[in-house]
N, C-alpha and C positions, 0 to 999 in steps of 0.2 A: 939679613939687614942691609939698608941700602947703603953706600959708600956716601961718605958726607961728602967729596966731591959732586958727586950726583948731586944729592939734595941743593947744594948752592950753587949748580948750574941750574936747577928746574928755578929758585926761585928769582936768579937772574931774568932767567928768557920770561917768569910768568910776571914779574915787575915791566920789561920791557913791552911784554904786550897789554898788561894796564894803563901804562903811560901813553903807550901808540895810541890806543882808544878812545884816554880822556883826551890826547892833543885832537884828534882829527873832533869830538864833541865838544872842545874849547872849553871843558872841566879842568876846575882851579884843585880840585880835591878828591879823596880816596869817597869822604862824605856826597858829594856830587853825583858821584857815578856808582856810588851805592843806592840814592835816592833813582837815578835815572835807570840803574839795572831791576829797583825793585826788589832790592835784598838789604838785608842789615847790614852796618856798616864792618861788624865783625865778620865777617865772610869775607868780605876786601882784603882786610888785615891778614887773616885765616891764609888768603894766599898769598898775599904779599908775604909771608913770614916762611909761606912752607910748611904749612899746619894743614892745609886743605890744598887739595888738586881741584884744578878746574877741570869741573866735572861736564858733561854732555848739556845739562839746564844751563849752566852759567857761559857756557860754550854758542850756546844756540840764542843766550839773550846779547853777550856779546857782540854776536852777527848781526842779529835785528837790531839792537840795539845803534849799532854802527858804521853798519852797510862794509862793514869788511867781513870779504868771504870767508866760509870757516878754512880753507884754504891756505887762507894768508894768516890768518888767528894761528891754526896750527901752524905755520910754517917758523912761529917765535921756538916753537921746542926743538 
């Protein structure tokens, strides 16, 4: 089982790179950038919370999504 420090460093850094994303898209909401990734809004949450890892799809819509390289996306973990 993972150490619960882990899990609330993953869902630090994966909060952190939600928020990098909507600021540089000028998204006001988790709903925004649900709508603009094309996923339900519970998937947002899911990672925001540490219920779901961002996975390789949500990773790749991210990118296109907002012209940051997966590079820098990875670079929040």
């Amino acid at each position: 089982m993972k150490n619960a420090d882990d899990t609330d460093e993953y869902i630090i850094s994966a909060n952190k790179m939600l928020d990098a994303v909507m600021a540089k898209l000028e998204l006001k909401n988790d709903a925004a950038l649900s709508r603009r990734l094309e996923v339900a809004p519970p998937v947002i949450s899911k990672i925001r919370h540490g219920r779901l890892r961002v996975g390789a799809s949500i990773l790749i819509s991210l990118h296109e999504t907002s012209d940051f390289s997966i590079a820098e996306l990875k670079s929040f973990f």
